[in-house]
N, C-alpha and C positions, 0 to 999 in steps of 0.2 A: 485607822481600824486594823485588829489585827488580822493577820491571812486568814487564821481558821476560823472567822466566821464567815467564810467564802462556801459556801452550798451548792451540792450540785445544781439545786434547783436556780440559784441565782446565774450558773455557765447556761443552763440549757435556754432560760428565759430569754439572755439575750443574744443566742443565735436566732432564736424564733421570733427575736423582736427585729430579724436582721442585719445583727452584729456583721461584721464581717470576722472577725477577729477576735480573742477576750487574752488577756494579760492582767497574768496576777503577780502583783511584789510582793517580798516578805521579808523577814529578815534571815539572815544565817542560820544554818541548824545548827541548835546550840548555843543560841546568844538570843534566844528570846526576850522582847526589853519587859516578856509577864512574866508569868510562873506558870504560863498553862501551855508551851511549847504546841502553840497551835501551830504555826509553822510546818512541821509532821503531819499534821491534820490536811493542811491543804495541801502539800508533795502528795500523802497519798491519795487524796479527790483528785487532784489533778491528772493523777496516772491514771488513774480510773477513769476517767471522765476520756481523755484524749482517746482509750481503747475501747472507748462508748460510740465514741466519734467517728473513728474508722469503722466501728462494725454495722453503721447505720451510711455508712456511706462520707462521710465529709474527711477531710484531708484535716487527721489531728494535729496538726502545725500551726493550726488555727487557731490554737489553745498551748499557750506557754506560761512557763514561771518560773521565776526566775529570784534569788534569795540575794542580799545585800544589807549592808549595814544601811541607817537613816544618815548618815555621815555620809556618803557615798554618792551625791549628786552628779556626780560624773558620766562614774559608773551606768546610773540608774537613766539616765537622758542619752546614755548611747545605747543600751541594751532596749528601753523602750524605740529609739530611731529604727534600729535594725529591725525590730520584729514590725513595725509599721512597713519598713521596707519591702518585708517579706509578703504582708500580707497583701500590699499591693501588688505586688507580682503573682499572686496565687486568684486574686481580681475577687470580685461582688463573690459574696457566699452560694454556692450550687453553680456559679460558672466552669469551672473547671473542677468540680466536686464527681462523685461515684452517682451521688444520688439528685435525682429532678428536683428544681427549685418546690416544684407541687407537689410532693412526694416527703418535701424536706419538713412541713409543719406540721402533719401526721406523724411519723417517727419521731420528733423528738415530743409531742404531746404525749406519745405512749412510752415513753423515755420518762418523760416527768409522772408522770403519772405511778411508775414504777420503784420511783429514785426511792422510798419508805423503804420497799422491798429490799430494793438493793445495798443500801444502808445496812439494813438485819444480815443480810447475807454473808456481806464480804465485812463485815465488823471488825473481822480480829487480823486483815490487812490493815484496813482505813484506820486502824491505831494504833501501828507497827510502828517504828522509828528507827529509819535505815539511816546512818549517818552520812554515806554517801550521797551526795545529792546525784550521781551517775546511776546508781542501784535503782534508782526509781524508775527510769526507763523501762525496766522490767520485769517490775514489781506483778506487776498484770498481765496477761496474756493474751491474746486474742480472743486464742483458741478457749480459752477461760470464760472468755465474756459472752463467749458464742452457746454455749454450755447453759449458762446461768440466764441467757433470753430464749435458749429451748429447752429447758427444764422449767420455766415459771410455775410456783406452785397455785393454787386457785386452793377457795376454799365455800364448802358447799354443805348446806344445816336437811338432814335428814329429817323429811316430813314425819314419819313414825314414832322419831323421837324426839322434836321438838316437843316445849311442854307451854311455849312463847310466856317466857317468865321476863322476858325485854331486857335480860341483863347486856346482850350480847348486843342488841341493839342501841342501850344508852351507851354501849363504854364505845362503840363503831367511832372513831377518830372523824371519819368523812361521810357519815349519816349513809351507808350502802347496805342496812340493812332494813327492808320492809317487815311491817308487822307492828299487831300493837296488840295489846289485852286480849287474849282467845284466840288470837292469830296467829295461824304459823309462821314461823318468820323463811322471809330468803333473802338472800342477798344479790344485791345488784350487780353481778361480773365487770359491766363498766366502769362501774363506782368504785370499784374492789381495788385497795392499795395494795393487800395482801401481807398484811405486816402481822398477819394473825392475831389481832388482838379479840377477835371472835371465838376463837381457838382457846385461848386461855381465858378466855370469860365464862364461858360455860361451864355450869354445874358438873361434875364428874358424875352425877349421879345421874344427868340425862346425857352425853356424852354424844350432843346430836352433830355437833359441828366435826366437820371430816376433814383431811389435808387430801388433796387431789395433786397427782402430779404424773404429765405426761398422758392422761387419757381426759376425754371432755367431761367437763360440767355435766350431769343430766339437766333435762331443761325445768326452767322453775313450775310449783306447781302454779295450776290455775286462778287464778283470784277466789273465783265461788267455792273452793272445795282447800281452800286454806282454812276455815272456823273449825275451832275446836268447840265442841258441846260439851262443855261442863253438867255432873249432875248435882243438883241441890244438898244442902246438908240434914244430917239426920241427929237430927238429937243434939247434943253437944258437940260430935263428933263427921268431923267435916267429910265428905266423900270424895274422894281424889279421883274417882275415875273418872276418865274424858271418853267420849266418843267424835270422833275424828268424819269431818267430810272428806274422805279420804277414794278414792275409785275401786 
């Protein structure tokens, strides 16, 4: 399988299935045996991922990779011995880590939960091609990453101006939007991947969906005072005004 179909979501899964350790092979940069130089793809996940690592607490060492030809069987059974090496010396995952074993499957569920987010984010890293495979160590920042999980954007559908036309509802990737026919819709902040695809579904003409970032969500409205009152048509000619159970 090639590296770059290596996912964040696939690292985070299996620390939270209790990995101790994840190791990825690939081949050389530059000798990829496709045309789609995934290789690039996973150096930069993986740089990411490791400063994901450390900022939630876990000892990114935990997480290596490492690029060789298919030829290289040598190679590749002493680079994977040493890193086994290592991770037995660093012992069970949260033993000698930052963060509480009980502590550890909470942060990285909100880690995966986010990874869409983070994808859109940092995109025009995550597709760079540094030829150095030393350059990748510090491709990403910490101080970067620290940045980018306290600035999370959220996003929140003004009751006023929904018109609950359900677009933004069927295109929702992860169903986190409530509301159906006269409904106004909200969306569910847990559910919320945040990849905006609410954002750019929405009508320009009702421009109810907001980007929020840095101040809270208001909270959602009520259930009973989410219908919208539609009034009946008149003649040929349909009547678009609503009247809103609104406070």
């Amino acid at each position: 399988m090639c590296s770059g179909r290596v996912d964040m979501a696939h690292i985070l899964h299996a620390f939270a299935k209790g990995a101790d350790g994840v190791f990825i092979g690939g081949c050389r940069l530059g000798e990829c045996n496709y045309t789609t130089h995934g290789n690039y793809h996973a150096a930069n996940l993986t740089s990411l991922c490791k400063k994901i690592l450390e900022h939630i607490g876990l000892n990114p060492q935990r997480l290596q990779i490492a690029f060789m030809s298919g030829g290289e069987g040598n190679l590749f059974a002493a680079t994977v011995d040493d890193f086994c090496k290592t991770i037995k010396e660093f012992g069970p995952i949260g033993q000698d880590d930052e963060i509480a074993p009980a502590q550890l499957g909470v942060a990285l569920a909100e880690v995966t939960r986010l990874a869409p987010y983070i994808k859109i984010v940092k995109h025009a890293k995550l597709t760079a091609r540094l030829e150095d495979a030393a350059d990748y160590d510090n491709h990403f920042s910490l101080e970067e990453i620290e940045r980018l999980f306290g600035d999370v954007v959220s996003y929140y559908i003004d009751p006023a101006k929904c018109q609950a036309c359900m677009i933004c509802s069927k295109r929702c990737p992860v169903e986190a939007i409530e509301g159906g026919k006269s409904q106004i819709h909200v969306i569910d902040q847990d559910k919320c991947i945040k990849c905006g695809t609410c954002l750019n579904a929405c009508p320009s003409r009702f421009g109810a969906v907001t980007e929020i970032v840095g101040d809270p969500v208001p909270p959602p409205l009520p259930m009973e005072k989410r219908t919208i009152l539609r009034t009946g048509s008149k003649g040929n000619k349909k009547n678009t005004s609503t009247k809103r159970a609104l406070p």
